[in-house]
C-alpha positions in Angstrom: 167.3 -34.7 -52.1 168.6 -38.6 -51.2 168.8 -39.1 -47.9 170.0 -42.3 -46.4 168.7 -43.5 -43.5 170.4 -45.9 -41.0 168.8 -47.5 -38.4 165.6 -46.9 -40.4 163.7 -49.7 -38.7 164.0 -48.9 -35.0 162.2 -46.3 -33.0 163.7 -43.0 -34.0 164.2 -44.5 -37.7 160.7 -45.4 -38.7 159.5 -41.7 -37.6 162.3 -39.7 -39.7 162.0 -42.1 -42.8 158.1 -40.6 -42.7 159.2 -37.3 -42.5 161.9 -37.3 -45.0 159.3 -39.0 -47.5 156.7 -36.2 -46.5 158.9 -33.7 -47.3 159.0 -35.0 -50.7 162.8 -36.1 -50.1 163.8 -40.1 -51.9 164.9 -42.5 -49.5 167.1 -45.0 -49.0 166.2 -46.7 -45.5 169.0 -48.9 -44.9 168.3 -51.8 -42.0 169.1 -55.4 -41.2 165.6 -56.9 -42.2 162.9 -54.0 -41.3 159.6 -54.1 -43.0 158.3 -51.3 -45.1 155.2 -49.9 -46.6 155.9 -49.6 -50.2 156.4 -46.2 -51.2 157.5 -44.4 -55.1 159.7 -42.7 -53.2 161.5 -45.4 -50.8 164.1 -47.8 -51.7 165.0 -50.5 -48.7 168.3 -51.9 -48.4 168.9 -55.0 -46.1 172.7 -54.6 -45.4 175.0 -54.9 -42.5 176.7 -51.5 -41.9 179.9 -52.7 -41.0 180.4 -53.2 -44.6 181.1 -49.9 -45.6 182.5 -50.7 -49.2 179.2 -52.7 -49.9 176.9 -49.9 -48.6 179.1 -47.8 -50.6 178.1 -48.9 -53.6 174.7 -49.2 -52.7 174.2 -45.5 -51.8 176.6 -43.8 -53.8 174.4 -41.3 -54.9 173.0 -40.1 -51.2 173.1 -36.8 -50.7 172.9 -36.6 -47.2 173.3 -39.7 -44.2 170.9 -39.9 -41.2 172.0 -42.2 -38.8 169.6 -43.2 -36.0 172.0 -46.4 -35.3 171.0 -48.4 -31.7 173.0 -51.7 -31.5 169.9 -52.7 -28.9 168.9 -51.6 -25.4 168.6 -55.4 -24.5 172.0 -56.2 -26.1 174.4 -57.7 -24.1 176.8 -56.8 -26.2 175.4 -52.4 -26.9 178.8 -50.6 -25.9 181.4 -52.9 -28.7 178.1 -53.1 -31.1 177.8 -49.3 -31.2 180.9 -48.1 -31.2 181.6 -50.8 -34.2 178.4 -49.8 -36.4 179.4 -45.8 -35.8 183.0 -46.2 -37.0 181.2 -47.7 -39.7 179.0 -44.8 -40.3 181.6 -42.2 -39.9 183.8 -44.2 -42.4 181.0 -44.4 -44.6 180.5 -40.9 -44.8 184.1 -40.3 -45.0 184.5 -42.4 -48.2 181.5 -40.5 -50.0 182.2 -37.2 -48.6 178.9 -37.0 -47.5 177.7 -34.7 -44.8 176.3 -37.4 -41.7 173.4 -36.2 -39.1 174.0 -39.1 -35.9 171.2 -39.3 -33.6 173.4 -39.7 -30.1 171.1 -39.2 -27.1 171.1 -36.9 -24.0 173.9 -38.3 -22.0 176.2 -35.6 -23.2 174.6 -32.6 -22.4 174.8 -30.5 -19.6 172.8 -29.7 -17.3 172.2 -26.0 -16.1 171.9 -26.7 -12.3 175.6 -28.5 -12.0 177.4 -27.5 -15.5 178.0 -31.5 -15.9 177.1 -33.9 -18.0 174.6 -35.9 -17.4 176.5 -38.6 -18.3 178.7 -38.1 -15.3 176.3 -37.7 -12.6 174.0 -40.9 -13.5 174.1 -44.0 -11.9 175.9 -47.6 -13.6 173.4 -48.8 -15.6 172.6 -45.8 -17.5 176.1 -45.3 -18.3 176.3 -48.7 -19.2 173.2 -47.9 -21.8 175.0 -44.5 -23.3 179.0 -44.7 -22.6 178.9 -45.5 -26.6 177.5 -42.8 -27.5 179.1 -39.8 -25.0 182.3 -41.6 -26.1 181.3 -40.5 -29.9 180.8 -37.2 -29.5 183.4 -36.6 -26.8 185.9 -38.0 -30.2 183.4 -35.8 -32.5 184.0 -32.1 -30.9 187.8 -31.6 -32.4 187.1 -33.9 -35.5 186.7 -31.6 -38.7 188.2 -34.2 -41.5 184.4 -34.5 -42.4 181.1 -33.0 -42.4 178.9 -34.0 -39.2 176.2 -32.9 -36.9 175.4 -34.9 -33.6 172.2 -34.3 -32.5 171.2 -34.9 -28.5 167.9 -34.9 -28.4 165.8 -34.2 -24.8 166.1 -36.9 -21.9 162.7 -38.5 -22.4 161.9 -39.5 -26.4 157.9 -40.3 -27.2 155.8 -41.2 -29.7 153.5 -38.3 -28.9 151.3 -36.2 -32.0 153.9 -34.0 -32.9 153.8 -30.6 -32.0 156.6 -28.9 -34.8 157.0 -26.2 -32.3 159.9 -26.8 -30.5 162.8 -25.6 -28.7 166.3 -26.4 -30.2 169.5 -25.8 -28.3 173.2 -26.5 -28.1 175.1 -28.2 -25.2 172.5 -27.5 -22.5 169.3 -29.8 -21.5 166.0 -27.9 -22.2 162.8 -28.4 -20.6 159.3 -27.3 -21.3 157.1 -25.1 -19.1 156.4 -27.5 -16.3 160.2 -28.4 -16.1 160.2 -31.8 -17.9 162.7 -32.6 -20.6 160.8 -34.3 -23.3 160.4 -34.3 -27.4 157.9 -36.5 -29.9 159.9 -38.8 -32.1 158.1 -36.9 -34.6 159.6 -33.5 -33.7 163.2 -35.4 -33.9 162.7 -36.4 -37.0 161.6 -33.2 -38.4 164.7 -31.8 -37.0 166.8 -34.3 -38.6 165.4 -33.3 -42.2 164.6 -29.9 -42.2 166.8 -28.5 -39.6 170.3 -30.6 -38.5 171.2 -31.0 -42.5 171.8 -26.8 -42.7 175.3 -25.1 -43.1 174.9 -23.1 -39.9 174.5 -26.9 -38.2 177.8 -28.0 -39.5 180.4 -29.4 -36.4 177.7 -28.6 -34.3 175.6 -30.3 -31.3 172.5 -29.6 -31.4 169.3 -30.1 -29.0 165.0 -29.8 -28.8 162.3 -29.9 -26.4 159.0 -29.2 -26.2 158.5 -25.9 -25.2 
């Protein structure tokens, strides 16, 4: 399979560009000016994805689209940025009729002991750091003019050994044994290629933990 990659050279991108290239998959990472080992399998575009018609073109064979988009933590600018570049994205895979995976963190979930999203209940400046992204999928839930799955992964992302033993979920926040909410980038990306991309995934969200 082709699987396009956006965001390819941040945190969460570098980790699922390895596991879509270890599960044999070609690549397209598309990023603003990431560095790559070379790979027979990997092709690197340096685009801007607000040009949709130019990535277009570029990817017009993709199979599947994998966007693990951040506009920047430190970016004064993260809300407009994001909700910009994942328009984009969502036009994009509108255009090729393309199914899209979007990596949109935790904000959205609920949580068991208040049935409310975390999101709701945090203070200023962590809204401020995922508005964008509750905002996307709050837009996503009644959207079915094309193929998506938004995936929330657990509150506390590392870059831990994987474990490939995890718990998935739906709108709820999982945690583990000793009650901590946490997944390896690894695990997220194995999700995101051998998991999220399924029928039974389609107009879903979708969750892990370690157990």
């Amino acid at each position: 399979m082709k699987i396009t990659i956006i965001g390819a050279s941040g945190f969460v991108g570098k980790a699922t560009v390895q596991a879509a290239l270890k599960n044999h998959h070609q690549v397209y990472a598309v990023s603003r000016n990431g560095v790559f080992d070379s790979h027979e399998n990997l092709t690197v575009i340096h685009h801007d994805i607000n040009d949709v018609d130019g990535l277009a073109h570029k990817i017009k064979d993709t199979d599947l689209i994998i966007s693990t988009f951040n506009s920047g933590w430190q970016n004064p600018n993260l809300y407009a940025d994001f909700i910009r570049g994942a328009h984009a994205i969502n036009t994009l895979a509108q255009k090729l009729a393309k199914r899209v995976i979007i990596v949109g963190g935790a904000g959205s979930l609920f949580d068991r002991k208040t049935n409310r999203q975390l999101f709701v209940d945090a203070d200023e400046s962590f809204q401020n750091m995922v508005r964008g992204a509750y905002e996307l999928y709050e837009k996503l839930i009644n959207d079915h003019s094309f193929d998506w799955t938004f995936v929330s992964p657990a509150v506390n992302l590392n870059d831990k050994t994987p474990k490939y033993n995890y718990n998935i979920g739906g709108d709820y926040v999982l945690y583990n044994a000793q009650g901590e909410s946490q997944v390896s980038i690894y695990d997220l990306a194995d999700l995101l290629v051998n998991v999220a991309p399924t029928a039974a995934m389609l107009h879903k969200r979708i969750t892990l933990a370690d157990k």
